[in-house]
BADREN-722858 format. One record per atom (N, C-alpha, C): y negated, z negated, x; atom name. Coordinates in Angstrom, 3 decimals. Each point is the difference from the previous one (the first is absolute). Layout:
{north = Y	up = Z	east = X	a = CA}
...
//
This chain:
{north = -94.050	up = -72.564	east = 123.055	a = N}
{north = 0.056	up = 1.434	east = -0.170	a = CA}
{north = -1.327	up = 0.529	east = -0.537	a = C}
{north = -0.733	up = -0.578	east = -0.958	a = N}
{north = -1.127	up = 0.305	east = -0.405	a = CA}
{north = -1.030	up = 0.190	east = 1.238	a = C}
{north = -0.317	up = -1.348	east = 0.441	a = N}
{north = -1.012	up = -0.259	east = 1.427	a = CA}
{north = 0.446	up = 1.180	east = 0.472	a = C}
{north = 1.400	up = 0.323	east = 0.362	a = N}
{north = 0.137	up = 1.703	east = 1.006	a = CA}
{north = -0.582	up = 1.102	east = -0.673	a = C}
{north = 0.350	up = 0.338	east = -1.403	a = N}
{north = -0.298	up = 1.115	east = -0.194	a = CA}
{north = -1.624	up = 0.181	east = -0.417	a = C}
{north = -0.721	up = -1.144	east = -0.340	a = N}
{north = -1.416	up = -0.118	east = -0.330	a = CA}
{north = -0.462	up = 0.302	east = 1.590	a = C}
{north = 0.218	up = -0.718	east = 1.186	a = N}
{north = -0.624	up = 0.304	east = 1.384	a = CA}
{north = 0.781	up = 1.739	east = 0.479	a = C}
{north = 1.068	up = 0.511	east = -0.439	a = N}
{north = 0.313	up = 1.427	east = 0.490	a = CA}
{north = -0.218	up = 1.123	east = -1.390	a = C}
{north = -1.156	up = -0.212	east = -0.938	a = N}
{north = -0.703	up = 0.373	east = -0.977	a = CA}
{north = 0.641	up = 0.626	east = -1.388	a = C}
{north = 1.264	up = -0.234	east = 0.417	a = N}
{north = 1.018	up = 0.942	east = -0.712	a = CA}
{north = -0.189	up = -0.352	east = -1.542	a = C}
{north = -0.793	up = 0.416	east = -0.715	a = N}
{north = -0.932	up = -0.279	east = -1.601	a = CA}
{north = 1.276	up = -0.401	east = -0.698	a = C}
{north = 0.571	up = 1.692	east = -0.238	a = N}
{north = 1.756	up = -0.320	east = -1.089	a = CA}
{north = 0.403	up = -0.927	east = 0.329	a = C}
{north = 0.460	up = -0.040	east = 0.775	a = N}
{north = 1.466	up = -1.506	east = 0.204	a = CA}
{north = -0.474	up = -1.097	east = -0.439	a = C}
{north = -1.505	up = -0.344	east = 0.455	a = N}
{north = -0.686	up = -1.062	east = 0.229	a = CA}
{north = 0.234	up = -0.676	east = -1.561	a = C}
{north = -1.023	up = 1.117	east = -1.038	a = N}
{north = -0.136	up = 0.151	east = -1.323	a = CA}
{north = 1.904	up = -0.401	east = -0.612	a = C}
{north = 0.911	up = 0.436	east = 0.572	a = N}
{north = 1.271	up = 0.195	east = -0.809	a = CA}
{north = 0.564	up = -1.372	east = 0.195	a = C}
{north = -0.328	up = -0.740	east = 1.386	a = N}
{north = 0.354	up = -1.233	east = 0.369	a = CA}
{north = -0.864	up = -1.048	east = -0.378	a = C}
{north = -0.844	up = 0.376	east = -0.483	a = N}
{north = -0.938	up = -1.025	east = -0.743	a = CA}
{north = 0.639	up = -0.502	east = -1.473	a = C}
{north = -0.058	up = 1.712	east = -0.381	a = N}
{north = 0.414	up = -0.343	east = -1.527	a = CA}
{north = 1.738	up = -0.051	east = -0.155	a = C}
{north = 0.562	up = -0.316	east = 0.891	a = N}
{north = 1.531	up = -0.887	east = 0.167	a = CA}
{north = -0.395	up = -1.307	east = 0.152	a = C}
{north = -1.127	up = -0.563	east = 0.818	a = N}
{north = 0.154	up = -1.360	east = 0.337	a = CA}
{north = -0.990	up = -1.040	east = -1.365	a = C}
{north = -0.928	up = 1.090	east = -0.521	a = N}
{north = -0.357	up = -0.127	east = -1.574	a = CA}
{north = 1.044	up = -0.810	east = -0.932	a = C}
{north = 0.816	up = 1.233	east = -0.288	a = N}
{north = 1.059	up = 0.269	east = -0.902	a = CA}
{north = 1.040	up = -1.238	east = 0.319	a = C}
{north = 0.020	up = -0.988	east = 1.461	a = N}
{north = 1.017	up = -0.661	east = 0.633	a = CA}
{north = -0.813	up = -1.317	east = -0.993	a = C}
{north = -0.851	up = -0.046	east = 0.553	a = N}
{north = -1.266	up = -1.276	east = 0.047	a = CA}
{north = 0.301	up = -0.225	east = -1.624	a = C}
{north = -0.790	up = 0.801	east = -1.101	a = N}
{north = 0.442	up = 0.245	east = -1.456	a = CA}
{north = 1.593	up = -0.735	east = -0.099	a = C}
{north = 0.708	up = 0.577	east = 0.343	a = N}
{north = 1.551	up = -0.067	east = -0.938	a = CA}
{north = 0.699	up = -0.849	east = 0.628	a = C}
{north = 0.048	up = -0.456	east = 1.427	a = N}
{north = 1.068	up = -0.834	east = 0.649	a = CA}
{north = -0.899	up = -1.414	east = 0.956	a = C}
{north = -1.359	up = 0.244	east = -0.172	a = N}
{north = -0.741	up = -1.171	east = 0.302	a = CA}
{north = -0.848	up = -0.308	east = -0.786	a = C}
{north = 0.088	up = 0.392	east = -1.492	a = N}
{north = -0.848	up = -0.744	east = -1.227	a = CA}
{north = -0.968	up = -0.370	east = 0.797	a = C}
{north = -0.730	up = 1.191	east = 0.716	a = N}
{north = -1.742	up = 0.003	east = 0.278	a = CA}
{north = -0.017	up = -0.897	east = 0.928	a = C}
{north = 0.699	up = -0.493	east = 0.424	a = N}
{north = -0.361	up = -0.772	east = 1.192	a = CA}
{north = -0.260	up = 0.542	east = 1.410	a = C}
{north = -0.996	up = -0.335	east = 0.853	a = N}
{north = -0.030	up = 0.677	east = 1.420	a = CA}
{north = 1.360	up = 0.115	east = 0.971	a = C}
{north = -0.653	up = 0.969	east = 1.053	a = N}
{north = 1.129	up = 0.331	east = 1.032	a = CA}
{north = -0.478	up = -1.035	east = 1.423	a = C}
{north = 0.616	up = -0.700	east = -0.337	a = N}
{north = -0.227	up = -1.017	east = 1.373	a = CA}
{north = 1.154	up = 0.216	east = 1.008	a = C}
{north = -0.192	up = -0.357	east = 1.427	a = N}
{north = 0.574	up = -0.175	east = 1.345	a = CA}
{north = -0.349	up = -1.447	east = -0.260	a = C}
{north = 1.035	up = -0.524	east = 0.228	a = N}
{north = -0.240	up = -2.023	east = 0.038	a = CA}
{north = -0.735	up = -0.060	east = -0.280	a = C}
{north = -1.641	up = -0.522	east = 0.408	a = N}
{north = -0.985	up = 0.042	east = -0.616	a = CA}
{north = -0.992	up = 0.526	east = -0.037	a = C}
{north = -0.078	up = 1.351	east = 0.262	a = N}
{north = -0.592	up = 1.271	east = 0.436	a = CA}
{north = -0.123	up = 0.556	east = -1.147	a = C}
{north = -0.601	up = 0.300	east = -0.287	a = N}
{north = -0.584	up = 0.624	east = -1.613	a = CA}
{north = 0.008	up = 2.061	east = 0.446	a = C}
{north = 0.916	up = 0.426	east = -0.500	a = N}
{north = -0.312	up = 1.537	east = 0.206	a = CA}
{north = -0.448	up = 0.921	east = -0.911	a = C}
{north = -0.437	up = -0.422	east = -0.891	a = N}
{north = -0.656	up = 0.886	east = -1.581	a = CA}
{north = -1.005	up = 1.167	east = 0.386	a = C}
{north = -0.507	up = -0.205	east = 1.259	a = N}
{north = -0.701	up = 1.012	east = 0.521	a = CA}
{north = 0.324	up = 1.118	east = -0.207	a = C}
{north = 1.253	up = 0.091	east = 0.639	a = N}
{north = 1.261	up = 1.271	east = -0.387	a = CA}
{north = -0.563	up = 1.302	east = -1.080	a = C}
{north = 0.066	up = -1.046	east = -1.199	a = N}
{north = -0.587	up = 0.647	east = -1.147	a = CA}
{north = -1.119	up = 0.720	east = -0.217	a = C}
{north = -0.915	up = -0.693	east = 1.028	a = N}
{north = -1.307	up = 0.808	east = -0.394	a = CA}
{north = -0.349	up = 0.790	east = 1.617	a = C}
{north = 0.662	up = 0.757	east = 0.352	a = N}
{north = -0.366	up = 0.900	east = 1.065	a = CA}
{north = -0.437	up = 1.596	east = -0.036	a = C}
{north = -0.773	up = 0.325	east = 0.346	a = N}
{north = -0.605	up = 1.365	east = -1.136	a = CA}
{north = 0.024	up = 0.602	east = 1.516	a = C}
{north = 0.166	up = 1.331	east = -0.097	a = N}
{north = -0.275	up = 1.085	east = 0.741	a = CA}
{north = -0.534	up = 1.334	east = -0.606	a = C}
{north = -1.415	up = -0.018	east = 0.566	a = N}
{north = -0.041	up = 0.482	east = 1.486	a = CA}
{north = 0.020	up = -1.230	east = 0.818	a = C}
{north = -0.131	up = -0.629	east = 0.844	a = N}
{north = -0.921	up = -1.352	east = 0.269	a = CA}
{north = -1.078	up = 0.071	east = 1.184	a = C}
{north = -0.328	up = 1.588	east = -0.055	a = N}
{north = -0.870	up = 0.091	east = 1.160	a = CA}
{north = -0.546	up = 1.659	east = -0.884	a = C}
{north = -1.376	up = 0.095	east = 0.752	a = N}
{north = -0.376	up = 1.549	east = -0.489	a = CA}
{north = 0.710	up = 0.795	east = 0.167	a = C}
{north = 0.176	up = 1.672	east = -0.887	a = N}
{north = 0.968	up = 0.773	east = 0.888	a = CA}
{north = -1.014	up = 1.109	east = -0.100	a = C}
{north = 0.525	up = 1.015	east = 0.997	a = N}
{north = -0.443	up = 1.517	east = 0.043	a = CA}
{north = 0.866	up = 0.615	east = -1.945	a = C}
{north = -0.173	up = 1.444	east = 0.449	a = N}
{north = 0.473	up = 0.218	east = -1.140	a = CA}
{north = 1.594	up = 0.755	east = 0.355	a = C}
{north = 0.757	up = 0.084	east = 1.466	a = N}
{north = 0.772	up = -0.521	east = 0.122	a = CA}
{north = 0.908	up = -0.771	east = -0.313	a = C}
{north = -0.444	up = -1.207	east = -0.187	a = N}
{north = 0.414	up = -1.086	east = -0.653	a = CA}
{north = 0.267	up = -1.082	east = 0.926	a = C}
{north = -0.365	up = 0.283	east = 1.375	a = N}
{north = 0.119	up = -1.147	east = 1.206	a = CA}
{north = -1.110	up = -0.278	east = 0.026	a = C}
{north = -0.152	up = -1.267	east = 0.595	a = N}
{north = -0.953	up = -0.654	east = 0.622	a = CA}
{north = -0.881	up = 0.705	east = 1.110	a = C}
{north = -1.517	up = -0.244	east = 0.187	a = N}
{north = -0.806	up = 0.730	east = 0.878	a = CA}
{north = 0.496	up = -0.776	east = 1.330	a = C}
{north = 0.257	up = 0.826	east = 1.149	a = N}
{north = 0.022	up = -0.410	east = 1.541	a = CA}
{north = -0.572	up = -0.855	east = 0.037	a = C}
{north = 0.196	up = -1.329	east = 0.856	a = N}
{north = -1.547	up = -0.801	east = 0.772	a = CA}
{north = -0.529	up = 0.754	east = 0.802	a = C}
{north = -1.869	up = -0.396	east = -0.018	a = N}
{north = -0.518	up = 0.836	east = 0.952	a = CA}
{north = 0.102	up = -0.712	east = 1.224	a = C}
{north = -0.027	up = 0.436	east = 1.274	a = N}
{north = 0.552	up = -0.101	east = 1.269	a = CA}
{north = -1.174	up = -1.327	east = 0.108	a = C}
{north = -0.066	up = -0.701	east = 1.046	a = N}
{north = -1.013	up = -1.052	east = 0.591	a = CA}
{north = -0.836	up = 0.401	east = 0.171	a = C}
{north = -0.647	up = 0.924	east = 0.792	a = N}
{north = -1.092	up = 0.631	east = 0.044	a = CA}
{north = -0.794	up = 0.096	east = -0.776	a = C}
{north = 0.698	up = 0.348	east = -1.096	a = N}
{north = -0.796	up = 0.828	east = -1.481	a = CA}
{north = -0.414	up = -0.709	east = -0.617	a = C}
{north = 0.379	up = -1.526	east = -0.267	a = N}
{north = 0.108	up = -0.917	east = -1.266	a = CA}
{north = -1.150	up = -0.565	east = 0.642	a = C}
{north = -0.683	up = -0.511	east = -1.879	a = N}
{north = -1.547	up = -0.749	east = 0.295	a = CA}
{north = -0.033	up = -0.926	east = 0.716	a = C}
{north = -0.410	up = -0.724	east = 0.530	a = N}
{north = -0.437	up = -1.110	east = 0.725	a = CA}
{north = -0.471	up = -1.282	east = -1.469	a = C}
{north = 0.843	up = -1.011	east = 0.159	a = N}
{north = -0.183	up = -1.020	east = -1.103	a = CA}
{north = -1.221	up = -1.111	east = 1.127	a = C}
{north = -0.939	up = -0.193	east = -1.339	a = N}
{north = -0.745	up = -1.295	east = 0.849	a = CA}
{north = 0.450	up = -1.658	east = 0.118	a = C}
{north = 0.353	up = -0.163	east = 0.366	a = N}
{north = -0.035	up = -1.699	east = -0.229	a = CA}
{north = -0.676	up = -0.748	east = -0.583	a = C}
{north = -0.176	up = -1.135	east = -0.558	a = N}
{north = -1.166	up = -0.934	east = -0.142	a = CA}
{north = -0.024	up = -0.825	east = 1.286	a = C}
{north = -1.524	up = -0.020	east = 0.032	a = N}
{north = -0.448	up = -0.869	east = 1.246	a = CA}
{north = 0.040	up = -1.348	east = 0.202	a = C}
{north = 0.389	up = -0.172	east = 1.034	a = N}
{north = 0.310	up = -1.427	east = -0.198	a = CA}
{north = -1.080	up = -0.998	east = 1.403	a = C}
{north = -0.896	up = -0.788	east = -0.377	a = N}
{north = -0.658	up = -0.605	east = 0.474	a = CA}
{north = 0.228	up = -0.380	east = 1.324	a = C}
{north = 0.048	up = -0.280	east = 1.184	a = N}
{north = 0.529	up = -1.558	east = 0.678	a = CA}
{north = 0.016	up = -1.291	east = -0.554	a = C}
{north = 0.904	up = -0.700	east = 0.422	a = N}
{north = 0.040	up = -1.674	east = -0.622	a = CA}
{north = -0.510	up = -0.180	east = -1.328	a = C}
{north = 0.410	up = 1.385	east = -0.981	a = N}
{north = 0.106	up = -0.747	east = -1.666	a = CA}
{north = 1.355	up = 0.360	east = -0.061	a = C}
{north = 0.247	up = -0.957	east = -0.700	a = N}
{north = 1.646	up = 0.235	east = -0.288	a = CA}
{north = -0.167	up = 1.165	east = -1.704	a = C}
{north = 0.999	up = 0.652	east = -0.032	a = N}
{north = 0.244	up = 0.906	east = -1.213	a = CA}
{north = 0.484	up = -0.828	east = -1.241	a = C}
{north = -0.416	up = 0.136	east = -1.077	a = N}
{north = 0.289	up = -0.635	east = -1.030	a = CA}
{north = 1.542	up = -0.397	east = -0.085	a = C}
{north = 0.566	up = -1.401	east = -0.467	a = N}
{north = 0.593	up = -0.733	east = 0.154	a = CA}
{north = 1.372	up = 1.151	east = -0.528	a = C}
{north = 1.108	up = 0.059	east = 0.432	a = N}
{north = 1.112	up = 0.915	east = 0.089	a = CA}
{north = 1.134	up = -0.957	east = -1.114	a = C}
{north = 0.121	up = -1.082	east = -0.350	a = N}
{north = 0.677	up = -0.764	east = -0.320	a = CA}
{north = -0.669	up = 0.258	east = -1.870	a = C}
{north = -0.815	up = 0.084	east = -0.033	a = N}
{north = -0.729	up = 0.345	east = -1.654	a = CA}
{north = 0.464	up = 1.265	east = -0.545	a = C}
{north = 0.619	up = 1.375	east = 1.088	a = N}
{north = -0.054	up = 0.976	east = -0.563	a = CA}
{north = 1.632	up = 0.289	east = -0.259	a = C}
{north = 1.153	up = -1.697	east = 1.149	a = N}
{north = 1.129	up = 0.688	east = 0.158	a = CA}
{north = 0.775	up = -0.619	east = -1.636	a = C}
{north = 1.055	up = 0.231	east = -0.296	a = N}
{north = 0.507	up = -0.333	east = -0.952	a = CA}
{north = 0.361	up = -1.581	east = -0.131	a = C}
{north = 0.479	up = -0.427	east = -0.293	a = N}
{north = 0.123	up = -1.936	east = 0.129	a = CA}
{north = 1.515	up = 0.097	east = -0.192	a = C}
{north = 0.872	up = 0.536	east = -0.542	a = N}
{north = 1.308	up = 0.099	east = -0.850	a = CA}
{north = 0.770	up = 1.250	east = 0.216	a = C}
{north = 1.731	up = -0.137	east = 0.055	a = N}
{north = 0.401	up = 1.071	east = -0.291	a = CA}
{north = -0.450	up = 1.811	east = -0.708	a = C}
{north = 0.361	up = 0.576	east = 0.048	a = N}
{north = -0.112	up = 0.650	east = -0.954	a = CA}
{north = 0.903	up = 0.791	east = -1.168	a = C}
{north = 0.321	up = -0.052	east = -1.382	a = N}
{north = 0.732	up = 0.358	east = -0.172	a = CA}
{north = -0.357	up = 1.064	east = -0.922	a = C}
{north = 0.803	up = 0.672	east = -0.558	a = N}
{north = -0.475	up = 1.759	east = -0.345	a = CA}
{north = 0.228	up = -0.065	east = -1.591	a = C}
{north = 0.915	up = -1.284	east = -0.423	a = N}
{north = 0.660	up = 0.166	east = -1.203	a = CA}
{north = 0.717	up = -1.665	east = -0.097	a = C}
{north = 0.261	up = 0.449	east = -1.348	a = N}
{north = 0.637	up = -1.915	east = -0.524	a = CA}
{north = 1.407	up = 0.732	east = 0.091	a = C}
{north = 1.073	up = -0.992	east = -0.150	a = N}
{north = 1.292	up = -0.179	east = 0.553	a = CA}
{north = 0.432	up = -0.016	east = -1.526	a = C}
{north = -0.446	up = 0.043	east = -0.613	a = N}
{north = 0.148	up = -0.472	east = -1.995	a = CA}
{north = 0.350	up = 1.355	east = -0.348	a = C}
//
């Protein structure tokens, strides 16, 4: 419910369902995380909105159409050098977000 209302921006609820799942965490899980089997969801907790710029509206600015948007450069890439080794930058291990304690 959080993930929904943080991605459909809705601030109140977000804020009111936070500080229920706070208040849950505190009193009926003696501080312990919100896990899915072994899925760590504590994220929950820390989701802030706005999570994107807004007008003063309070929505988000349009994307600008294809046309409009800058042109990103690439880095260049040689013939026959290979790009720095991909295996150094990936993770080695799971990842987990939080201890199970």
């Amino acid at each position: 419910m959080c993930r929904s209302l943080f991605l459909f921006e809705e601030k109140d609820l977000l804020e009111s369902l936070q500080a229920f799942a706070r208040d849950l965490q505190a009193k009926e899980k003696q501080g312990k995380g919100f896990f899915y089997g072994m899925i760590c969801l504590d994220e929950l907790l820390y989701f802030e909105l706005p999570r994107r710029d807004t007008d003063q509206s309070g929505r988000a600015p349009r994307p600008q159409p294809v046309d409009q948007q800058a042109e990103v450069a690439l880095p260049a890439v040689e013939p026959g050098v290979e790009p720095a080794s991909k295996a150094a930058d990936a993770p080695t291990g799971p990842s987990v977000c939080c201890s199970s304690s």
